[in-house]
N, C-alpha and C positions, 0 to 999 in steps of 0.2 A: 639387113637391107643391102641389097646389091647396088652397087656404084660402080661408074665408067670414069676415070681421071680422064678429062682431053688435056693431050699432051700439046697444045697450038702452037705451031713452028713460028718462032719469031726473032729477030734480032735480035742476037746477044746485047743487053743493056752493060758497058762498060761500068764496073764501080770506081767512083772518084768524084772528089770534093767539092761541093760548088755552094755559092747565095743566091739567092733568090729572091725576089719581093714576094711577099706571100700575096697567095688572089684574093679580090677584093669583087666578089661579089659570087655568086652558084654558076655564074656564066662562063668563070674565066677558071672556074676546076681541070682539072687534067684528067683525062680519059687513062685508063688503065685495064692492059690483059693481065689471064694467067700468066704468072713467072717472073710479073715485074719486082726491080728491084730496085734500091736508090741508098748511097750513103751519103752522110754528111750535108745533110737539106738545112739552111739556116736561113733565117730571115733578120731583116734590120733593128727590129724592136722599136722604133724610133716612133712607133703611135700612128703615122701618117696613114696605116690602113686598119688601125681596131675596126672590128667589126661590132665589138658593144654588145654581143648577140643575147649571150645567156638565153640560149635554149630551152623553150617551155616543153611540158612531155617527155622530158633525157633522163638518160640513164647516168648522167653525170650532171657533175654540179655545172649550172650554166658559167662559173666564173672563168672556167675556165680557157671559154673562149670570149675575154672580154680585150685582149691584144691582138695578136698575130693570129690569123687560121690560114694554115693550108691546107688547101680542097681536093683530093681528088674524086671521080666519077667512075663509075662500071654500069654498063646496063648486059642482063644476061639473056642466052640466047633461048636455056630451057631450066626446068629445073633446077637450080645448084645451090651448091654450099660457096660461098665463100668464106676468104679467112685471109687475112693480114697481120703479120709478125713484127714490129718495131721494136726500138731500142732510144732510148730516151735520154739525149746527151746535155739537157738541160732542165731544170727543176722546175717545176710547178706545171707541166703541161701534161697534157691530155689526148687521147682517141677515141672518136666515135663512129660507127654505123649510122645514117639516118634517112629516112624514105621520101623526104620530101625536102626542097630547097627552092627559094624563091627570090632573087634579092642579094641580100645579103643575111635572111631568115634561113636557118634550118630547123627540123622539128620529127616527131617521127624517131625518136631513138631505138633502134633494134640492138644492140651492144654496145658497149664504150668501156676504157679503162684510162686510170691514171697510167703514167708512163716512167719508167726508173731506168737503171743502165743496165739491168736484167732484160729479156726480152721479155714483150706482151703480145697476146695475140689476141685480135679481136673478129668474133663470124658472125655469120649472119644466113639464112636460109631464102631465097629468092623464089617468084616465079618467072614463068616465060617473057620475056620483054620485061621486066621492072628493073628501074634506074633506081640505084643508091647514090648516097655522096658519103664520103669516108673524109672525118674532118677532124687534122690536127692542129690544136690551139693550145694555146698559153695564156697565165692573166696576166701575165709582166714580163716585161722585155721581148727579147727576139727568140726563135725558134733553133732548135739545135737535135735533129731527129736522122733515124737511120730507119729504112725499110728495107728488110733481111728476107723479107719472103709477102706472095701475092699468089694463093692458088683459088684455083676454081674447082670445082669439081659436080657432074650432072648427077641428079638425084635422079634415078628408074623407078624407085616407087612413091611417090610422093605423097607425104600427108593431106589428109581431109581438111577442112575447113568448115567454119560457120553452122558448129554445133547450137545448136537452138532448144530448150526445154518449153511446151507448151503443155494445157490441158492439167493443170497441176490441180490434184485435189490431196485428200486427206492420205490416199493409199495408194496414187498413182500418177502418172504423168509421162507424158509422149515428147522422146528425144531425135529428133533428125540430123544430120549433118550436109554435105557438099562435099561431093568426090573429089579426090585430088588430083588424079586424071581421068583414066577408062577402067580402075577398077570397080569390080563387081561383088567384091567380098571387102568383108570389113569384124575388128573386134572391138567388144565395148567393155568398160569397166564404170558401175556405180558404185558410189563405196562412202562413206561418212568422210564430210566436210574435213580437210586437214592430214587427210591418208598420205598424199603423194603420187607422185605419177609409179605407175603400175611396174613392178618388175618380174613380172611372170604372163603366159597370156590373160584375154582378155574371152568374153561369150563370144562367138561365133555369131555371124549373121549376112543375110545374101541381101538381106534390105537395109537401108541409110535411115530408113523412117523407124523407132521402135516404142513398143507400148511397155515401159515398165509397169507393175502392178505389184503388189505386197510389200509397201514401203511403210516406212514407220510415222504416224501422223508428227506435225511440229518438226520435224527433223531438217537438218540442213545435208545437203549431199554433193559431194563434186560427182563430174563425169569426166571420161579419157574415153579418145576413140583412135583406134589408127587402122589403117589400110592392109588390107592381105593383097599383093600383087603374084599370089604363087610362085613362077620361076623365079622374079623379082623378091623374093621374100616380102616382109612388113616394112611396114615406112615407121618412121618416129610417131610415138605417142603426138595428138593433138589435144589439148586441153591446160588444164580442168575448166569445163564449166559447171556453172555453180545453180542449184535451185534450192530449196525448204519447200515441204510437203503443207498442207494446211492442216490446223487442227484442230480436229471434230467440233471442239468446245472453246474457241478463241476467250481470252483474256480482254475482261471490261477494258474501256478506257478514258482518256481525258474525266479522271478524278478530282475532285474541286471540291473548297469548304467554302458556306457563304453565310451568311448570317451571324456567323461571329458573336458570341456575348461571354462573358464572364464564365458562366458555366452551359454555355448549351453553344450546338453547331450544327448545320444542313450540311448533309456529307451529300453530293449527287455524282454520277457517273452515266457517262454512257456504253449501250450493252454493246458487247463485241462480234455478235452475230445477230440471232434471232431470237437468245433465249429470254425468256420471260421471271426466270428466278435466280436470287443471287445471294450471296454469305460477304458481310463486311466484318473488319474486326476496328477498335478504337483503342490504341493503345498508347502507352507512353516511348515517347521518339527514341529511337535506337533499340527499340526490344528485339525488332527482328521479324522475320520474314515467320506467320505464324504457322505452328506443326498442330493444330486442332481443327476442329471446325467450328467458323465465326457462326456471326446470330445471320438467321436465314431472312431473309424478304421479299416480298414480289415485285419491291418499286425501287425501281434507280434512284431514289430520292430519298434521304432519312433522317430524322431530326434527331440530333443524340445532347441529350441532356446529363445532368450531374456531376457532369464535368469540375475540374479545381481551374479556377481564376490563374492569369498568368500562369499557364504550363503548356509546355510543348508535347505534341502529340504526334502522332504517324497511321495513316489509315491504310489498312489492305482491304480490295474488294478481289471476288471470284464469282464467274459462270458456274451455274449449276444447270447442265444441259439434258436431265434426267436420264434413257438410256446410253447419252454420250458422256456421261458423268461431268466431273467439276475441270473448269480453263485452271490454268495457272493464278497463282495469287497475282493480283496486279498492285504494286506500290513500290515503296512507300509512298506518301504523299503527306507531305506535312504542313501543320497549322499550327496557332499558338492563340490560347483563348487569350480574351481581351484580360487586361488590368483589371484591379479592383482600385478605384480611387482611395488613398491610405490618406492615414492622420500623422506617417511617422515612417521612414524608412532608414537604412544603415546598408551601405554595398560598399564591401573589401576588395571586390574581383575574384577572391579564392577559386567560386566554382567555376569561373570559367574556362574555357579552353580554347588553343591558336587564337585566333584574332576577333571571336565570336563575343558579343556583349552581352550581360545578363538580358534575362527575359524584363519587360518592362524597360529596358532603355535602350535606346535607338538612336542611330545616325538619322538627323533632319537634315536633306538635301542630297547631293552628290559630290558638294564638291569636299577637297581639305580630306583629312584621313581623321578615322576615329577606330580605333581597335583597342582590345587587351594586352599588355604585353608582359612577360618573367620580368619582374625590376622589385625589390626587395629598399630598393633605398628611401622609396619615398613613404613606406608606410613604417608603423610603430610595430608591427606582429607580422603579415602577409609577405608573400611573396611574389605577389601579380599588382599591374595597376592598370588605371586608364593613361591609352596615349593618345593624345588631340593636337593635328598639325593643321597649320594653312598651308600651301602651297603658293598662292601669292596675295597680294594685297586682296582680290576680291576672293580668292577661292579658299573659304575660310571653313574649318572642320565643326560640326555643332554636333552635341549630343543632346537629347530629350531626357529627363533624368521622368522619375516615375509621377503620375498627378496626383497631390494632393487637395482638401476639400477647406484648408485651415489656413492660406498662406495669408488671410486679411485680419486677423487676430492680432498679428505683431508680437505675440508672445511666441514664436519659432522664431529657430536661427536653423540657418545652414553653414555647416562645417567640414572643411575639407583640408587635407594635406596635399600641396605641389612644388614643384622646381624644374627648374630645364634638367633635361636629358645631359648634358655635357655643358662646356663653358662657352661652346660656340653658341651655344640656342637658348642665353641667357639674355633677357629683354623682351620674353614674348609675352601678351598680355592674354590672360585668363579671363573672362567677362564673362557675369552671372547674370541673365535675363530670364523672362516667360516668354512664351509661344503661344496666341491668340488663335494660333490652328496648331495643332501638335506636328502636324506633318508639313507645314508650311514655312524653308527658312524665313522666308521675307516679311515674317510677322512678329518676328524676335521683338520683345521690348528691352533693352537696357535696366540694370539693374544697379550693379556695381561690379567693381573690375579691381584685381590686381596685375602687378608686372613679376615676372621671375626677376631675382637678382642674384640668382644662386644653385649651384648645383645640389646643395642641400637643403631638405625639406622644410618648408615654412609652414605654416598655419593660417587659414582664411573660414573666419570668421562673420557671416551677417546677420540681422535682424530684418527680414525686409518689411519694410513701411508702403501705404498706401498702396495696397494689391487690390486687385480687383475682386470681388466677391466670388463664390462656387467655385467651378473645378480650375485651376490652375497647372499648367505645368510648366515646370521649371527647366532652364536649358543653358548649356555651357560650351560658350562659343569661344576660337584662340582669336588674336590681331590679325592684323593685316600684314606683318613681315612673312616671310616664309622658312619658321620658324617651330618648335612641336616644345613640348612641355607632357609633364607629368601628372596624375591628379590620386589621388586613393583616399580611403576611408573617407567617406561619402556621407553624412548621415542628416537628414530630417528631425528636427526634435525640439520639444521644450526648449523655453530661453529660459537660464539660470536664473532667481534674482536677484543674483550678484555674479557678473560675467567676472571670468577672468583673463588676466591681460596676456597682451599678446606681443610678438616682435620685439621678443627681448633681447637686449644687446649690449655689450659696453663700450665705454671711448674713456681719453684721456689716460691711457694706464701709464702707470709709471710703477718705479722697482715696488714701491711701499703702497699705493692705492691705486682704486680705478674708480670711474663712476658708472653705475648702472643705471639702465635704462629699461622701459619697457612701454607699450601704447596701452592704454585706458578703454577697456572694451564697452563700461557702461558709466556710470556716474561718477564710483567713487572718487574719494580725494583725501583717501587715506589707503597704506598698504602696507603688509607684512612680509619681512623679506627671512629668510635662513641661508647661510654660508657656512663655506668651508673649504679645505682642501679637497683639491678632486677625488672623487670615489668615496666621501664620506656619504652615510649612509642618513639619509634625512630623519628626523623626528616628527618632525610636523609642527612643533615649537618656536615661534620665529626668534631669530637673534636678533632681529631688529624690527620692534611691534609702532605698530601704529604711524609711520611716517608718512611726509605730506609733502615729500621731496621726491620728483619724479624730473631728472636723474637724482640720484640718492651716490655722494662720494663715501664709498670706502676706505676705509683708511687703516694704517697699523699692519700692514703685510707686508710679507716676508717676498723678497726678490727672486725674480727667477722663480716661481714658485705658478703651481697648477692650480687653480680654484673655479667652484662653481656654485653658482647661487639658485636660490628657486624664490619665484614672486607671489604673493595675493592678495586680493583688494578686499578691502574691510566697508561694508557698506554700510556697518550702521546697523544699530540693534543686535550687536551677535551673527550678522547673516554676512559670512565670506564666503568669498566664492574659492572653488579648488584651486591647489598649488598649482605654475604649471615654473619648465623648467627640467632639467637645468640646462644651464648654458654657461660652458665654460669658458675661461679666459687665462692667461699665464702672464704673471707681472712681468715689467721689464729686470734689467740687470743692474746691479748697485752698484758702486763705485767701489770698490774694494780698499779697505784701510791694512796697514801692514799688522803682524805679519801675511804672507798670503802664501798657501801650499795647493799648488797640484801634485800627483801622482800618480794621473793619469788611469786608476782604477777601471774608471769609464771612458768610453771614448764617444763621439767627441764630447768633452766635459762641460757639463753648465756654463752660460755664458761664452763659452770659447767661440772663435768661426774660425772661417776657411777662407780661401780666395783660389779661383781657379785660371792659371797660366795667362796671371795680370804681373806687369811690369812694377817696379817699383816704382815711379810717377805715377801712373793709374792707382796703383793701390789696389788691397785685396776685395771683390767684388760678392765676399759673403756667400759666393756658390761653393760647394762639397767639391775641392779637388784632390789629388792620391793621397795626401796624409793620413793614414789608416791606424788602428790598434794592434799591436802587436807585445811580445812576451820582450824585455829589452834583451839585448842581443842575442835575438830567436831565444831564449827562456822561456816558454810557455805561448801562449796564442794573447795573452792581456797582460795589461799593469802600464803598458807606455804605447809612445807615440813612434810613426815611424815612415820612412818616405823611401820609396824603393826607386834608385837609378838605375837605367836600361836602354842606355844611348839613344834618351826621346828628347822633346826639346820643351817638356810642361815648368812651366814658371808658379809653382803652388804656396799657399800661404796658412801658416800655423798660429793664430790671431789669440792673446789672453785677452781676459776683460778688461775693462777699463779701471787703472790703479791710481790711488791717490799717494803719490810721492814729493808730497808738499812738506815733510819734514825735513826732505833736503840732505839724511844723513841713510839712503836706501843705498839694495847691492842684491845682486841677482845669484844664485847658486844653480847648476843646471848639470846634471849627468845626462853624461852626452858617449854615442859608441858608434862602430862601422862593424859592420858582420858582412861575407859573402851572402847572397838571397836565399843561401838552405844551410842550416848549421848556422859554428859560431869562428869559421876560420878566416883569421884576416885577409883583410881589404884595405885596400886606400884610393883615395879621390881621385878622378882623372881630371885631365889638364882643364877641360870647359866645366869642370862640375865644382857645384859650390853649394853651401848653407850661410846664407848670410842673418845674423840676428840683428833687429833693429826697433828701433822705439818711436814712437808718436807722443810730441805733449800737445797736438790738439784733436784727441779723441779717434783718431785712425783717420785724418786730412792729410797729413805728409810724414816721412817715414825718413830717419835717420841712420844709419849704421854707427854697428858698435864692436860689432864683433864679426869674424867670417871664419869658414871652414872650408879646405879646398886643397889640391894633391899637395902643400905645403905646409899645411897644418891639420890630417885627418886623425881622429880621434880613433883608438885602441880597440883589437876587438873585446878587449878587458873589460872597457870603460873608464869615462874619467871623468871627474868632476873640473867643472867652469867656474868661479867666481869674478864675476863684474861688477867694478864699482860703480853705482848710480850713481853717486854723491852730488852730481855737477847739473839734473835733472832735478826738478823741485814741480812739476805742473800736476794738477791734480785730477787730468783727465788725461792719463798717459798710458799707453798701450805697449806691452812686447811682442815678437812677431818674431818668426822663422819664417823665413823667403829659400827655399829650393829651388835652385835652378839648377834645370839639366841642361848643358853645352850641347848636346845635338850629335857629337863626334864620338862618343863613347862606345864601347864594349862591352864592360862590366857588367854586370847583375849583381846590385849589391843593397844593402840597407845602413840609413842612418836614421837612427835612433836617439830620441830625446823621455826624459824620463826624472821626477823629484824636482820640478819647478818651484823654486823658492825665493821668494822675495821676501826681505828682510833689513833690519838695520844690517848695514855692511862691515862696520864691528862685530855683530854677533855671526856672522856667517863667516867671518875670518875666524874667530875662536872657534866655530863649530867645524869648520876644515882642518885645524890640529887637535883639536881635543874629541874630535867625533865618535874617538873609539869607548868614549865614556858611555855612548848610549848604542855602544854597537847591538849587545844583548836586552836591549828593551823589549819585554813583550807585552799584549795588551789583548782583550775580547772581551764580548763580541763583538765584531761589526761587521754589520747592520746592528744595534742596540737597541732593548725596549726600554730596560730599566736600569742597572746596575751594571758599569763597565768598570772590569780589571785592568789594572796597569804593574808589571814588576818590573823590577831592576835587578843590579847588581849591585849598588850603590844606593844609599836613600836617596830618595825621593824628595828635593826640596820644596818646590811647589806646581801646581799643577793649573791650568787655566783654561774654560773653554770657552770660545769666541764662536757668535754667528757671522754668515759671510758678512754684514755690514762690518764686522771689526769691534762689533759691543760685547765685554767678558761679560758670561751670564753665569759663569759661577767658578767657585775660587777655592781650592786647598792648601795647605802644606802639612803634608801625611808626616815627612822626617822619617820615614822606614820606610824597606824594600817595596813593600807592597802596598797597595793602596786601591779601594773600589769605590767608586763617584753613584750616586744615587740621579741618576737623570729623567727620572720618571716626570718630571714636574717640565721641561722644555717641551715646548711644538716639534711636531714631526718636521725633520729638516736636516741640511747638511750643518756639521759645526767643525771645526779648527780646535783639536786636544794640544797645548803646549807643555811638553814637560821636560821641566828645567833641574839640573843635576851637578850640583859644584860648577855654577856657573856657565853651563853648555844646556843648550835648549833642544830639543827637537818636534818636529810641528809635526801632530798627527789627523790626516781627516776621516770624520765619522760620519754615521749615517743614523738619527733618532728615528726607529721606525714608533 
């Protein structure tokens, strides 16, 4: 294409810095020739002129002019290009082209671009006399913009316009345009939908008006036309305009199923042309677009029977146009035959998928959320369940569950598992009613209702009374909070004649008992209980038959210990209803009688706690702070305790259980070491770092010192042992405690280690401090122990003793020779305390009875 640059003689524009108020309305734009230039254009940002615009029709997002815009205007004299080059000295602003301005409205986007500190150029193609407005905006603050260049340039051959497609039939259709100026030749190009503008010529033609013919019926096609101006060469492609061909045999439409029943349906459609015969197919949903040929018909209308109750379906119908052969399939179209009213139903969610609900239950209403969702917690087997939310007090979520024809029998119950979602959406209420219209929220009757109290799955249980006769459906609506809950395993069915109990629970636990609890589903007033340590494996046998104590105290248990019971009610005559259960619970901690050994095997040890970065006033707050498991002085990764300083300021606490040192003659033994934090090479304490040891005689309320460690007294990276005399403590709810404190001011990376906590009379831990080498060589296994534990020496064996943690010997030797193996087959699985004593030196071992 041939072009004239007019060179227009005009005033050199000086470049140089200025502000501006930007204009405030399309009146106050600034007029601009070729060659204009401008740097440094800023405006005040200060709001006084947003223009607010967000321009509809843009080729840029309207935000961008929702602050500062400045406007300028061109109108051209013939043909041209124009084209504007900026540089973008502040962020988030914008350029655009637009053909229309009113106000303080623009609209009309022919080009736009964001703007960065690279240059942008934005053009635009003009006719004779048409006004632009070129409009730079920002959506915050003030303007900060450079214009490097402003050319014009005359187009000699000018694109056509107002390509038009009329006369469109199956195989043809008639294309015109509008010259672009006095040309008399012109090329075209048709070509399938999505080609692109043409990069080679196009047909030849001396007329604007043309007849295509031999096109492909159904097809979609763009068109390009541009100008032959000979001397002039071609102008730019004009286009694409778009058509689709018709086709011979159009595809039925508006397919619809009416009549609806269990197994039969009126499929109807109407025809898409003229034709008089048609092929449907009836298939199950998702099968697919069909590759046969359906059953043929001559009536848009068809009744299809045989259908299966509750199932989804998908219908395709086709023209059969005889010598124009068959339309395209038209579908899917889907339906779902009605319910069968049941005596008994059971819905896990398995089959479902995203948020779709089985067939047969349905959201009643609109309001509140009801969907399926992946959630595995609230069922016994499944992976899916139902989720049902309200949104607010009235917009409450209901689901229609399936009708049954039996709900006025009273011998059904309905049973279901639920719980909140999280601990935030604990308190919503679950409410089981009927629905006097299936499809009608506002007809819900009340039934009975629970509340969630838990993020873990409960059980809900009813029998419902005085229903109304025939078809019933049943329906499950949330509260009024705005609030969602969980629901699964769903089932319809027979009521046991001996239900059994539900919402079992226990209170009052203490180290040695607990009392159980559980609610009375049906009459009984007798029940069968079996227990045990957790994970024992049920019999079915109760350990505890026939009681009439509902709570029912347990008693004779072992502290610190894991149990769990299962419940069932005895109705009389031999008729119990199933176990259900278990539900576990973990006694509290005993009071510890001497002697008492830790060795840290396990971390953190039974009964032990923590306190996290509490002062010694406050006391330790029972939360997990850095005291961790470690090998003592780096030896391994286990067997002791250990508190890593690193110039922080955690205040952490290392809490025993609660000891009775009412004998008055107690003493504490404690290996104690500093290691650097990798390897085993000395360290010692810095000036703000400390371990102070201290005791409580009322139960962990106030906390005394007894002992400290700190850059004045820091322990070996050898190790060394501590002996403290209690002697002067007698209270029988007495606690020891490690308090770590990090000063704040440190360097280091280092660990202190604690490990062989022994409480004992404080005579025998004196003698066992010089004489200790007598049991240096004691060995002993297994443990973990089932049956029979080895102990040798070097020395006989004088007697041997072992203790539960309560401090009761439960069974007693004296071998008098090296070796010696204990038959322990006959104790409860549990922790014990092995003492063995050797010319007068003792040493505490702890075991594990599996």
């Amino acid at each position: 294409m041939k072009k004239i640059t007019l060179w227009c003689f005009a005033i050199c524009l000086l470049a140089f810095s200025w502000q501006s108020k930007a204009q405030f309305g399309c009146g106050s734009a600034i007029a601009i020739s070729d060659g204009y230039t401008a740097t440094g254009i800023t405006t005040l940002g200060d709001g006084s002129q947003d223009w607010n615009n967000n321009p509809p029709n843009s080729c840029l997002n309207g935000i961008y002019f929702n602050s500062d815009v400045y406007m300028y205007t061109y109108t051209s004299t013939n043909n041209e290009e124009i084209a504007m080059t900026l540089i973008g000295n502040a962020a988030n602003a914008a350029a655009g082209i637009y053909s229309t301005c009113s106000g303080v409205d623009f609209n009309d986007c022919l080009d736009g671009s964001t703007l960065s500190t690279s240059p942008t150029t934005i053009s635009a193609t003009l006719l004779p006399g048409q006004t632009v407005y070129i409009a730079v905006g920002i959506y915050a603050g003030g303007l900060n913009f450079d214009v490097t260049d402003f050319s014009v340039t005359t187009i000699t051959c000018p694109q056509p316009s107002n390509i038009t497609v009329s006369a469109i039939t199956t195989t043809s259709a008639t294309i015109d345009w509008t010259a672009g100026d006095s040309e008399s030749d012109w090329e075209y190009v048709v070509q399938p939908l999505g080609t692109g503008e043409p990069t080679s010529s196009g047909t030849p033609s001396a007329s604007n008006s043309i007849n295509l013919t031999t096109l492909t019926q159904g097809t979609d096609y763009e068109v390009y036309v541009r100008a032959d101006c000979s001397v002039d060469g071609v102008s730019y492609w004009t286009g694409p305009a778009y058509f689709n061909t018709e086709l011979a045999c159009p595809e039925p439409i508006n397919i619809v199923a009416t009549a609806i029943t269990t197994t039969s349906a009126t499929i109807g459609w109407t025809a898409g042309n003229s034709e008089t015969q048609w092929e449907y197919v009836v298939q199950a949903r998702d099968t697919g677009e069909p590759t046969d040929s359906g059953t043929a018909t001559a009536s848009n209308s068809v009744n299809v029977s045989s259908l299966t109750s509750g199932t989804p379906y998908e219908v395709y119908v086709r023209g059969n146009c005889n010598i124009d052969g068959f339309s395209f399939w038209a579908g899917p179209y889907n339906f779902s035959t009605a319910c069968d009213v049941v005596t008994q139903f059971f819905q896990d969610f398995e089959s479902t998928e995203g948020i779709n609900l089985p067939v047969c239950w349905n959201q009643v209403g609109t309001t509140g959320t009801v969907r399926t969702v992946n959630n595995a917690s609230v069922s016994s087997t499944g992976s899916r369940a139902l989720h049902i939310q309200s949104t607010s007090d009235i917009d409450r979520g209901m689901v229609a569950l399936p009708t049954v024809n039996n709900a006025d029998t009273g011998t059904y119950q309905l049973k279901m598992n639920y719980k909140a979602t999280v601990t935030s959406q604990i308190g919503q209420t679950l409410e089981l009613g009927y629905l006097t219209n299936p499809t009608d929220a506002n007809t819900f009757v009340s039934i009975s209702s629970v509340v969630t109290t838990s993020t873990t799955r409960s059980e809900f249980i009813t029998i419902p009374t005085g229903m109304p006769s025939g078809n019933v459906t049943f329906a499950l609506r949330t509260g009024d909070l705005n609030k969602n809950l969980l629901v699964d395993d769903i089932v319809w069915e027979l009521a046991p004649t001996c239900p059994y109990p539900s919402a079992l629970s226990v209170s009052n636990i203490t180290s040695n008992s607990a009392d159980l609890e559980w609610n009375e589903s049906g009459t009984a007033t007798t029940w069968d209980i079996e227990w045990g340590v957790s994970g024992f494996t049920p019999s079915g046998t109760p350990t505890i038959e026939d009681t009439i104590n509902n709570p029912y105290t347990l008693s004779g248990l072992d502290s610190a210990t894991a149990y769990e019971f299962y419940v069932r009610s005895d109705c009389g005559g031999g008729d119990t209803s199933d176990w259900v259960g278990p539900f576990e619970f973990t006694t509290e901690c005993a009071t510890y009688t001497m002697p008492f050994l830790e060795d840290f095997t396990s971390f953190l040890p039974s009964c032990w706690s923590e306190g996290n970065n509490t002062d010694i006033a406050t006391g330790p707050d029972g939360v997990n702070g850095n005291w961790s498991q470690d090998g003592f002085l780096n030896n391994g990764t286990s067997g002791a305790a250990r508190f890593n300083f690193f110039g922080g300021t955690d205040q952490d606490w290392l809490v025993s259980p609660t000891l009775d040192l009412s004998s008055g003659d107690n003493g504490v033994s404690v290996n104690v070491g500093i290691t650097a934090y990798s390897g085993s090479a000395a360290e010692t304490m810095e000036v703000d770092d400390e371990v102070q040891f201290l005791i409580s005689e009322d139960n962990g309320a106030t906390w005394n010192l007894i002992y400290t460690w700190n850059e004045l007294n820091s322990p070996s990276n050898t190790g060394e042992q501590v002996i403290i005399d209690l002697s002067s403590y007698s209270s029988a709810t007495s606690k020891l405690a490690f308090w770590a404190n990090e000063g704040g001011s440190g360097t280091k990376d280092y660990n202190f280690y604690v490990d062989d906590f022994n409480v004992d009379s404080y005579s025998t831990l004196s003698v066992e401090n010089v004489e200790s080498q007598e049991l240096n060589h004691l060995t002993y296994f297994p443990n973990p122990v089932s049956n029979v534990f080895t102990i040798k020496a070097q020395k006989p064996i004088d007697s041997i003793s072992v203790y539960n943690l309560l401090g009761q010997e439960m069974l007693r030797a004296t071998p008098k020779t090296y070796s010696s193996e204990l038959n322990l087959s006959q104790l409860n699985v549990g922790m014990y305390l092995v003492k063995v004593s050797i010319e007068g030196v003792s040493k505490n071992i702890r075991i594990i009875k599996r």
